[in-house]
C-alpha positions in Angstrom: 9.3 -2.1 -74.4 9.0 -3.5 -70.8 9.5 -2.8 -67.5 12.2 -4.4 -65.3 11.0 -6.1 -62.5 12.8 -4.2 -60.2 10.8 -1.7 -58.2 12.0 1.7 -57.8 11.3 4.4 -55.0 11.6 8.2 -55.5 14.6 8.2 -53.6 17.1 6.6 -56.4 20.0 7.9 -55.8 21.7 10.4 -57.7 24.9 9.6 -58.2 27.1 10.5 -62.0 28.3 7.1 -61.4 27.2 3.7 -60.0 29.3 1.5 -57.9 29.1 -1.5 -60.8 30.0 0.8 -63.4 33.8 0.1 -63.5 32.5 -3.5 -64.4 30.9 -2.5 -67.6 33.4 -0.2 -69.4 34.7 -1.4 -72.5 34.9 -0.3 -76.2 31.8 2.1 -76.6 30.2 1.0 -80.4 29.0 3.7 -82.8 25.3 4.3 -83.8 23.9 4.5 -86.5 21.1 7.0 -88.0 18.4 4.4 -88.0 19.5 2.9 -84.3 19.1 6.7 -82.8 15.8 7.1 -84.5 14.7 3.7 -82.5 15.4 4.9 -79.5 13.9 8.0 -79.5 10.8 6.5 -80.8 11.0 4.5 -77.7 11.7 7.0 -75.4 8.5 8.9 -77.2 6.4 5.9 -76.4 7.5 5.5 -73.1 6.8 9.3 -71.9 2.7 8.5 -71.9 3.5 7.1 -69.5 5.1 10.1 -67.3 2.8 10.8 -64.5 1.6 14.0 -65.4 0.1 14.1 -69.0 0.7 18.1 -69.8 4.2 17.8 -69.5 4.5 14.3 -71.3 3.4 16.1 -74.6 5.9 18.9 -73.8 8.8 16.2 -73.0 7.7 14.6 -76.5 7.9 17.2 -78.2 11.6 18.8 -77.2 12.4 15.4 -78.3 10.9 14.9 -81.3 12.3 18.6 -82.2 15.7 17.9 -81.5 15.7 14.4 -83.6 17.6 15.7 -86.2 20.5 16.8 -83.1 20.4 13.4 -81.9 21.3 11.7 -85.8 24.5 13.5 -85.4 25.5 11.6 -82.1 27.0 8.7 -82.9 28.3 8.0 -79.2 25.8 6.1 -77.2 26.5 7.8 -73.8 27.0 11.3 -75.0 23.6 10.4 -76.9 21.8 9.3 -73.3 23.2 12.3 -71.5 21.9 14.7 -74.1 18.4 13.1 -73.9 18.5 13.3 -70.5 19.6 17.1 -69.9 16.9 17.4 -72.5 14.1 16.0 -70.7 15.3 17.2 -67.4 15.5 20.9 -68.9 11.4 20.7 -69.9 10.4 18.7 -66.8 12.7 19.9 -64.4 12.7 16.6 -62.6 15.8 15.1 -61.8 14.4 11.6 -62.1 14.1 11.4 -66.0 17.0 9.7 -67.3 18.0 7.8 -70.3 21.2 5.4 -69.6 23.3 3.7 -72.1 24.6 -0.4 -70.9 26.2 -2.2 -73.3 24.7 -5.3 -71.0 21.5 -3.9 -71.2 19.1 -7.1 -71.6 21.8 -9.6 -70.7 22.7 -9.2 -67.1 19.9 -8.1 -64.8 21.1 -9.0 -62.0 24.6 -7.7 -60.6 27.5 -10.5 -60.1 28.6 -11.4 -56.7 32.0 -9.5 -58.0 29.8 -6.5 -58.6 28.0 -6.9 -55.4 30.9 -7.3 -53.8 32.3 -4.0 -55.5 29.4 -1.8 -54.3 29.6 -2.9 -50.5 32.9 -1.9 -50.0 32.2 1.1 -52.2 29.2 1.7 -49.1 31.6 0.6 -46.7 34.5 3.1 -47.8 31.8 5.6 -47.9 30.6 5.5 -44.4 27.2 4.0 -45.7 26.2 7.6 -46.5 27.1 8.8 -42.9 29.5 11.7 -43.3 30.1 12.6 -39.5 28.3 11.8 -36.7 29.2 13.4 -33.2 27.9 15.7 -30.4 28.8 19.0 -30.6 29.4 21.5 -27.5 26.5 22.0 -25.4 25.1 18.4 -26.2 23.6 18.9 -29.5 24.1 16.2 -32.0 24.9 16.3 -35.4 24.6 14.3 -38.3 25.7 14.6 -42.1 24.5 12.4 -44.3 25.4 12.3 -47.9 23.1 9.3 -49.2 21.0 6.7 -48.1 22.6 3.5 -48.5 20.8 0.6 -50.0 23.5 -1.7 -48.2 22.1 -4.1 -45.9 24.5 -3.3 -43.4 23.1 0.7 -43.3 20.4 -0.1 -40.9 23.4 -1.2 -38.0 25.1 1.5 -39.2 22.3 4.2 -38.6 21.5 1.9 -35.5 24.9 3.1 -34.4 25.1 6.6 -35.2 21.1 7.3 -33.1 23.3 5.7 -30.3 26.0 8.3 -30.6 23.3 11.2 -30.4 20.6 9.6 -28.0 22.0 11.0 -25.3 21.9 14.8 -26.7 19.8 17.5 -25.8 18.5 18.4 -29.7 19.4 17.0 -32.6 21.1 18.6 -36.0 20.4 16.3 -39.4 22.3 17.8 -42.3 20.9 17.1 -45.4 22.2 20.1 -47.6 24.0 17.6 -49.8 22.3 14.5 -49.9 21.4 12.6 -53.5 18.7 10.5 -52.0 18.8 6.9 -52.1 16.8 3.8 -50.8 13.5 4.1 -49.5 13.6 1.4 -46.7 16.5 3.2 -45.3 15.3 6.5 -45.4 12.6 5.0 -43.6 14.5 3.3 -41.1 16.0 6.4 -40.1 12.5 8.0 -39.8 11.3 5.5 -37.7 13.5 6.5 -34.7 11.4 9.6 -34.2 7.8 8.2 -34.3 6.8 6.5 -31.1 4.2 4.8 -32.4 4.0 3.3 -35.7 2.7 6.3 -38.4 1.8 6.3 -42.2 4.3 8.5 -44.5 3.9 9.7 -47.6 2.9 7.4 -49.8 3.5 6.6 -53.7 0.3 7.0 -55.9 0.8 5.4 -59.2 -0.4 4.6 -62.6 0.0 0.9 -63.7 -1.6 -0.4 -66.5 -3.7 2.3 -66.4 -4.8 1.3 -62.9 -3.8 3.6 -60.4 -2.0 1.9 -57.0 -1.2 3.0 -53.7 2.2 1.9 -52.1 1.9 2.7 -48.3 5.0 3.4 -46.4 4.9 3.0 -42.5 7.4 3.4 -40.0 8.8 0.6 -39.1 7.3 -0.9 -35.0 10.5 -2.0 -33.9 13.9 0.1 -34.1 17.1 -1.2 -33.2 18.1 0.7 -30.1 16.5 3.8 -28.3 14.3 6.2 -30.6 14.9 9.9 -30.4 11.7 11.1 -28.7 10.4 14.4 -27.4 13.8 16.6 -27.9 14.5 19.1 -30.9 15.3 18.4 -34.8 16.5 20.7 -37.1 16.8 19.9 -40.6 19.2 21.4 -43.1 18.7 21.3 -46.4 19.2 23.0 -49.8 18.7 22.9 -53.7 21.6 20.2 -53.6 18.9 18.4 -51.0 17.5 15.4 -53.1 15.0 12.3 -53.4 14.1 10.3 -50.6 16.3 13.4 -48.1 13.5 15.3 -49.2 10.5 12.6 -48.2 12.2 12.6 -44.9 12.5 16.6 -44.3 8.6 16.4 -45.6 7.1 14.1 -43.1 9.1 15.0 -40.1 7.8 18.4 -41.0 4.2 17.7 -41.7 4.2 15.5 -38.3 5.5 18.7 -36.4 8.7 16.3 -35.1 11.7 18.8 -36.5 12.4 22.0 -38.2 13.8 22.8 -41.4 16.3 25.7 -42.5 18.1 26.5 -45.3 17.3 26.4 -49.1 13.9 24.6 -50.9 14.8 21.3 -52.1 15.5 20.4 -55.8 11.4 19.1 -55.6 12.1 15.7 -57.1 8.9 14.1 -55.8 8.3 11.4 -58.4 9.1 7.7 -58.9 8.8 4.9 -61.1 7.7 1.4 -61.4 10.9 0.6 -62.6 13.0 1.1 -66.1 11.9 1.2 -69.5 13.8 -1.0 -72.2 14.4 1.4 -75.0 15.9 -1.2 -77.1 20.0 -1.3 -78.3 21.0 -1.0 -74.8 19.8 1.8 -73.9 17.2 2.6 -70.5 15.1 5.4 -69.1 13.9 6.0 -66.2 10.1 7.1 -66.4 8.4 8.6 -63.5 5.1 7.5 -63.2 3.8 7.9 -59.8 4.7 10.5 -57.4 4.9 10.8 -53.7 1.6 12.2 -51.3 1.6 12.8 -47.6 -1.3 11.5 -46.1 -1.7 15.0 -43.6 -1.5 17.3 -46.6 -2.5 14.7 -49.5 0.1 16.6 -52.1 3.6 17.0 -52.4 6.8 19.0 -53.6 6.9 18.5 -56.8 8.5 22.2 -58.5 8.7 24.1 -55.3 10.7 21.3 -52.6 10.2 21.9 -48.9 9.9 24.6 -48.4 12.7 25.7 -44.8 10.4 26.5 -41.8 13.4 29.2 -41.1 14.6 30.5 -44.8 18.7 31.0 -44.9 21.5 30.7 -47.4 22.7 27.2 -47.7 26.5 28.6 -45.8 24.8 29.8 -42.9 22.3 27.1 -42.0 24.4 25.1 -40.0 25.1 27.4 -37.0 21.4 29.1 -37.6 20.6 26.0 -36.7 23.4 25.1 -33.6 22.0 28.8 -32.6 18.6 27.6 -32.2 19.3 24.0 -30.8 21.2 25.4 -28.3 18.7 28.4 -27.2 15.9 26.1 -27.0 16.6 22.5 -25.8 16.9 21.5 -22.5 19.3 20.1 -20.4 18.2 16.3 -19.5 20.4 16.0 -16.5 21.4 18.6 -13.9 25.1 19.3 -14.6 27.1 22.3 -13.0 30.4 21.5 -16.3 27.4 20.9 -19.0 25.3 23.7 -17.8 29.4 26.0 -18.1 29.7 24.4 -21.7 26.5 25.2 -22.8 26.9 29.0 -21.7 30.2 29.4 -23.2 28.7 28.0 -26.4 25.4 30.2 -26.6 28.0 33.3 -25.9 29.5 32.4 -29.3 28.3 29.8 -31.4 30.1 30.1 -34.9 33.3 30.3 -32.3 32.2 26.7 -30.6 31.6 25.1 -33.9 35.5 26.2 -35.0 36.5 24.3 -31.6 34.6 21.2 -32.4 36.8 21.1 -35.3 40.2 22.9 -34.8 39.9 21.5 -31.1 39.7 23.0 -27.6 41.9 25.5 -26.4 43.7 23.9 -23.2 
């Protein structure tokens, strides 16, 4: 069993299905008793290495105690979803996985048809941006569903901090984001640092050695940062991976406030995947994410909201908030009238934003 070379980040993202998937469908072969046993003895092996040792044994041993199940599931990915739910049921940690690909071993490396696939999947899908726009009384809002690992996200997010430089506070809606890639997550974060500032970092066990993988804000961003003004954070069980480092270091570093739910408290990551042999993969955590202001993490509890609400009302909580407590930046007699008229009913100003202004 080895490790891909890849390296992975806590913030994979947590999609039922990749955008190269369509490319590998084909006849799905049958297993056999002996092949199942194989894999599970892999997967066995590879849990020492799960970054925290207590619930290795337990992972092992729902495993090991369900081997006889597993014999009777010829299907290869009906096999690696049960294994999964299994694992994920013990550790409660969304980053154990077992996958099944028949090219497992062959390929590592996606085709240019298969690269080609997942930008214009990104592309169709906004790069992870589900709206961006200023809402009445200059507060801006932005949903994001995932972090892309495109390498056109960075103009993309360059873009959308453009759209919203020019508001008084600042709305980030997280509630149903899957995570994603780490050097975008931190690209977005680096718009509201001034000056360049360690984030949490991965610890991990290699080899038995342990490592440190720093991550920093990045010194130059392209366009204005968002500095000085109000963030609110929404977020919610549904709130995932690398959305979650970002809601923890903005609110260990005092820059933004959360509301909502606790996130799903998926603070691990992984060197990269294990080769379970027969096609099949797993994703191992074994390292786990650590803020350098409160050296520990999430992990079973997720951020915790600064301001506690059902995931349904956080939005305008939120709009409530921004608009009570940010100020104006320039002296306008019709933004001062829009303000006012939103304040006097907020839930009412958020229905005009979308059903449109009365005339």
């Amino acid at each position: 069993m080895q490790r891909s070379s890849s390296t992975l980040f806590a913030a994979a993202i947590l999609f039922s299905s990749s955008p190269w998937s369509c490319y590998a469908q084909s006849q799905v072969p049958s297993l056999t008793p002996t092949q199942i046993d194989r894999v599970v003895d892999h997967l066995a092996a590879a849990l020492d290495n799960y970054v925290f040792p207590d619930i290795a044994a337990k992972l092992k041993a729902e495993i090991q105690s369900h081997r006889g199940e597993y014999r009777g599931i010829s299907n290869p990915t009906v096999l690696a979803a049960r294994l999964t739910a299994d694992m994920r049921a013990v550790g409660r940690d969304q980053h154990l996985a077992v996958t099944f690909d028949e090219q497992l071993a062959i390929k590592k490396d996606p085709t240019p048809e298969e690269e080609q696939h997942a930008h214009a999947f990104d592309l169709a899908s906004g790069f992870g941006v589900r709206s961006a726009r200023r809402l009445p009384g200059n507060i801006g809002y932005v949903d994001l569903s995932y972090f892309s690992p495109d390498r056109d996200a960075g103009a993309v997010l360059a873009a959308v901090m453009q759209l919203v430089n020019g508001t008084d506070a600042l709305i980030l809606d997280l509630r149903r984001n899957g995570g994603g890639s780490g050097e975008t997550e931190t690209t977005l974060l680096s718009y509201f640092f001034k000056d360049t500032t360690q984030l949490s970092s991965v610890v991990e066990t290699v080899d038995g050695k342990i490592h440190e993988r720093q991550h920093w804000t990045s010194a130059y961003v392209q366009g204005p940062r968002y500095i000085g003004k109000p963030v609110f954070i929404l977020t919610s069980r549904h709130t995932h991976s690398a959305a979650e480092v970002l809601a923890y270091d903005l609110q260990n570093c005092h820059l933004a406030m959360i509301l909502g739910e606790p996130t799903s408290g998926d603070a691990t990551s992984a060197t990269g995947t294990t080769d379970l042999g027969d096609h099949f993969s797993a994703f191992i955590a074994n390292g786990q994410v650590r803020s350098p202001i409160t050296n520990r993490n999430y992990i079973g509890t997720g951020v915790q909201p600064d301001v506690p609400t059902a995931q349904a009302a956080a939005l305008l909580t939120a709009y409530s908030l921004a608009l009570k407590g940010a100020t104006s930046s320039v002296g306008s007699d019709e933004l001062t009238k829009e303000r006012v008229s939103a304040m006097k009913d907020p839930q009412d100003a958020l229905l005009q934003e979308v059903n449109g202004f009365p005339q």
